[in-house]
Every structure is written in structure tokens, then in C-alpha cells.
C-alpha positions in Angstrom: -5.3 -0.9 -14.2 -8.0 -2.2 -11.7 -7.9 -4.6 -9.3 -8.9 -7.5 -11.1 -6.6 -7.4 -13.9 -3.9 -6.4 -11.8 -4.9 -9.7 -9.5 -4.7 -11.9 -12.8 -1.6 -10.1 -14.7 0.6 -10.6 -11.4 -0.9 -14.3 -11.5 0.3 -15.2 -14.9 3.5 -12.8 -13.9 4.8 -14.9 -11.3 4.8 -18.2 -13.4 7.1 -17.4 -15.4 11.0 -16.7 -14.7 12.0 -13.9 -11.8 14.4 -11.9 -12.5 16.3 -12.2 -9.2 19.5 -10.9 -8.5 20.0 -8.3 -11.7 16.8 -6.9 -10.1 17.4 -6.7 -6.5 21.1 -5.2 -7.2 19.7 -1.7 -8.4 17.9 -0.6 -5.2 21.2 -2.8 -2.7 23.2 -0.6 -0.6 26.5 0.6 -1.5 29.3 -0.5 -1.6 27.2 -3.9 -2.2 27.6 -7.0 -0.2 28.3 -9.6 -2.4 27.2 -12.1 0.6 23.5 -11.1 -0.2 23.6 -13.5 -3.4 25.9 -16.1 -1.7 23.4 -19.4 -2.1 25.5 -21.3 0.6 24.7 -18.0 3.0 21.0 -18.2 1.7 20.7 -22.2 2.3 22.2 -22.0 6.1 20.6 -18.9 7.6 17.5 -18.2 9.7 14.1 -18.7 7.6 11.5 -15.8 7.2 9.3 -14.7 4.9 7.1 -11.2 4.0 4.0 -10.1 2.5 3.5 -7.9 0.0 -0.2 -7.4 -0.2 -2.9 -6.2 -2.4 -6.5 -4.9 -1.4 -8.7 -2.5 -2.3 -9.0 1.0 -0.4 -11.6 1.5 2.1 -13.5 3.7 -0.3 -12.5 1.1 -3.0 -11.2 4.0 -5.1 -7.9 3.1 -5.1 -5.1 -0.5 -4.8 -3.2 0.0 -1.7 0.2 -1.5 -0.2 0.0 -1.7 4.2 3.8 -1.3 4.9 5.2 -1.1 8.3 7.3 1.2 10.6 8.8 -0.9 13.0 9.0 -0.5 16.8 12.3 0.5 18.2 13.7 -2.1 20.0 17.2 -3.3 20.5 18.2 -4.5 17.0 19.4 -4.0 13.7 16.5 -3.2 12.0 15.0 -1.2 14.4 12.6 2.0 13.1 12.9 0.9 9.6 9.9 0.7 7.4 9.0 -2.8 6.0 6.6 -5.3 4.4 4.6 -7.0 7.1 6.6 -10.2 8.3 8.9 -12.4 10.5 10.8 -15.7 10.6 9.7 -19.6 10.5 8.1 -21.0 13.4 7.8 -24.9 13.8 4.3 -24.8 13.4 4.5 -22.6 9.9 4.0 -25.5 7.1 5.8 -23.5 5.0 7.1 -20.3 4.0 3.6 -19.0 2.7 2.4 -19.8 6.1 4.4 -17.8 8.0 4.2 -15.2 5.9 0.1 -15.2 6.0 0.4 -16.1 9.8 2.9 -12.7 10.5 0.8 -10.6 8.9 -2.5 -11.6 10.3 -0.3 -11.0 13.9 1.2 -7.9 12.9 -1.6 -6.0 10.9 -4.6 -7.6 11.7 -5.8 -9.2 8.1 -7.0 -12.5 8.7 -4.8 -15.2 6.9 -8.2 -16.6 5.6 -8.8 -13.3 3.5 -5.7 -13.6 1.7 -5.0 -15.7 -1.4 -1.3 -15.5 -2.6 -0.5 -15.7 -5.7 3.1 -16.5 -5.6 6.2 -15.6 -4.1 9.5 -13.4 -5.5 13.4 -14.7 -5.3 14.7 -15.1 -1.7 17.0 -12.2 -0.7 19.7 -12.8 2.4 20.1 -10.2 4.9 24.0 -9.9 6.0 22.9 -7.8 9.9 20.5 -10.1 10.8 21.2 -14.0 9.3 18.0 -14.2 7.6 16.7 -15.8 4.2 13.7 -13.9 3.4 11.6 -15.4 1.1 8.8 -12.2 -0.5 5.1 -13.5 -1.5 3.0 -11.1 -3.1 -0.7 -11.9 -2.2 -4.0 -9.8 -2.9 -7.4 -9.6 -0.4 -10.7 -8.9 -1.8 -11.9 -7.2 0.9 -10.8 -3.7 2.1 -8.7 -4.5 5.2 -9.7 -3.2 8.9 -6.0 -3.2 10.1 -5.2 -3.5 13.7 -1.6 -3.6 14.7 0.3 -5.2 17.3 2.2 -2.5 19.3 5.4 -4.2 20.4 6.1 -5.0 17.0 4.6 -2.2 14.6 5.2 1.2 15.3 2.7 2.3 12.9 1.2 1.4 9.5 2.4 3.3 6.1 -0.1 2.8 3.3 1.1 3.0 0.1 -1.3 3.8 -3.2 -0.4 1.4 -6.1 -0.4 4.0 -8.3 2.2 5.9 -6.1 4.1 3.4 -5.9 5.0 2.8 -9.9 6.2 6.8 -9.9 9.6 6.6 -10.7 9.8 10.4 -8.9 10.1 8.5 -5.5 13.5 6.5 -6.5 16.1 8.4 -4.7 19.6 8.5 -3.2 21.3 9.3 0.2 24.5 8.4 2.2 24.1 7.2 5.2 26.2 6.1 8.4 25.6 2.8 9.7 26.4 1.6 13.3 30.6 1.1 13.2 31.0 3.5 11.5 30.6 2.0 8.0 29.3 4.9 5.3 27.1 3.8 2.6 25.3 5.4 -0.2 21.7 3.9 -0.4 18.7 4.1 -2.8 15.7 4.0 -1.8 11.9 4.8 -2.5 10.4 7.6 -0.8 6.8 6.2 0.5 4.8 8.8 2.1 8.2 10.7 3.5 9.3 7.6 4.4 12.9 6.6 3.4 12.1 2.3 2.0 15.6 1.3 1.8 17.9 -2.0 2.4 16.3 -5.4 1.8 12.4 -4.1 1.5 13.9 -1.7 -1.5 15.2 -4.6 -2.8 12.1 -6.6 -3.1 10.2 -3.7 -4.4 12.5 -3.2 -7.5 12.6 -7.0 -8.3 8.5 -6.9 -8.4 8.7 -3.6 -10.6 10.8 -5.3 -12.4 8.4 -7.9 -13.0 5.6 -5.7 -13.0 6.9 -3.4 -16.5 6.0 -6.9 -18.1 2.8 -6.7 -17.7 2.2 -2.7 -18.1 
């Protein structure tokens, strides 16, 4: 698929019905938190919102996916790797505009390159008290990233193509800060472990994305 019709399939995609929460469940930690699809959690929390976007390679061989290692910092998502992102400021008109306005601050794409094309069900996230609303956006032009350093550890570009393997759905327990053991999938993105909330979001838009294949 190139990048056009992938640009006009996810267009005509994200009109229609999401699937949401039967989605999102088969990448959720383990044993799940039934909070996560609690709609009186996801009305009063903290608003934010995240990027997933599309552009071409810098060779323009390929449709690639700019994730994000984040800093370490004192906090409970600290290290993990995610979609470009943060929460609502006053100033954000809306969701789409923070979401545009974080990533622009956090990977360097200016917001006016980016078109979105829609936006994926909200997910709540229990450690932090945030409603994260996911837009999936595309830029024509092949990105010149620049991070910002107290935020972004480092960039992790994903290939389209690599990301629609199934090989890199995988498994692991792990031991969360308490004490509290989980069992958590995940998709391995360039020996990266993609897990919690972000894995999440990924498996609702493959979801969405087998309709169109």
C-alpha cells in the first residue's frame, strides 16, 4: 500500500464506527483494570491527547511511525516508549490542538505540516489520571525531527510495514512499583518493549486497519 491510498483508506476508516473497548482489551495489562473503560473515570480526569503520525521516509521508500522513549524523570511513566504527546493546555482549542501542538514541541514537525484525519476512542490511564484521546494524522513531507531533551529521550522510528507483522505481538510478566505483578502484551518496536496504554492504541488502529487491508 502506498502512501496515498493508505492517507485515503484511513480517511474513509475513521468515519465510520471504532471499535473501542473490544479492541483496546487484547494488548491491556493483566490482570486488567476494569477502571480503564469506566466513562465517569474518563469524563473527570486530566485531558491529553497523542499523535500517531504518518510521513514518508527520508528516502521516501518507505511509511514510517516517529514514536518516543521518554526521559526519566520522577514519574510513572518514566523510560517508556510512546506516541508523541501530553495534556490540555488553556490555550489548546481542542484536543486536536494539543495533540498537533505536543508534537510539534516534542519532535519538531511543525503543526502546519500535519493534516489529521481523525482521532481513535479515548483510553483512561489508572497511574497517571489522564483521558487520552489518540489522533492519527499523516505529513506529506518527510519529517526533519528535532527533539526536545527534557522530554524525549530519543526517537524510535517504526516502518509501517513492520508494524502490521504480527511476529512482534508478544508477552512478558512484569513487576510494577508496589509490588503488583502483571503479565503484559506488548509489540516489540525496534527491541523496544510498546506496552500499557500506547499498546493499547496500536491494537485498536490495527483493528481498524484489517478493514481496509
Amino acid at each position: 500500500m502506498d502512501f496515498i491510498q493508505l492517507v485515503n483508506k484511513l480517511t474513509k476508516v475513521l468515519e465510520g464506527p471504532l471499535p473501542g473497548r473490544s479492541a483496546q482489551e487484547r494488548m491491556a495489562p493483566i490482570p486488567l483494570e476494569m477502571e480503564r473503560f469506566d466513562k465517569q473515570q474518563i469524563l473527570n480526569a486530566r485531558k491529553g491527547a497523542v499523535l500517531m503520525l504518518f510521513c514518508p521516509s527520508e528516502d521516501n521508500k518507505s511509511i514510517i511511525i516517529p514514536f518516543i522513549k521518554r526521559a526519566t524523570y520522577e514519574g510513572v511513566h518514566s523510560g517508556q516508549i510512546a506516541l508523541p504527546g501530553g495534556k490540555k493546555d488553556l490555550g489548546d482549542t481542542d484536543l486536536g490542538e494539543t495533540a498537533l501542538r505536543e508534537t510539534e514541541e516534542e519532535i519538531g514537525v511543525p503543526r502546519k505540516h500535519i493534516q489529521i484525519l481523525g482521532n481513535l476512542s479515548d483510553l483512561y490511564i489508572p497511574p497517571s489520571n489522564f483521558s487520552v484521546r489518540p489522533y492519527i494524522g499523516y505529513s506529506s513531507f518527510p519529517p526533519v525531527f528535532q527533539i526536545d531533551e527534557r522530554e524525549v529521550d530519543r526517537l524510535v522510528i517504526c516502518k509501517f510495514d513492520e508494524l502490521t507483522d504480527e511476529a512482534i505481538v508478544k508477552k512478558k510478566g512484569m513487576n510494577l512499583a508496589g509490588g503488583t505483578q502483571i503479565q503484559a502484551p506488548y509489540y516489540e518496536i525496534n527491541k523496544e518493549v510498546v506496552w500499557g496504554a500506547t499498546a493499547m492504541i496500536l491494537s485498536e488502529f490495527l483493528t481498524l486497519l484489517k478493514k481496509i487491508e
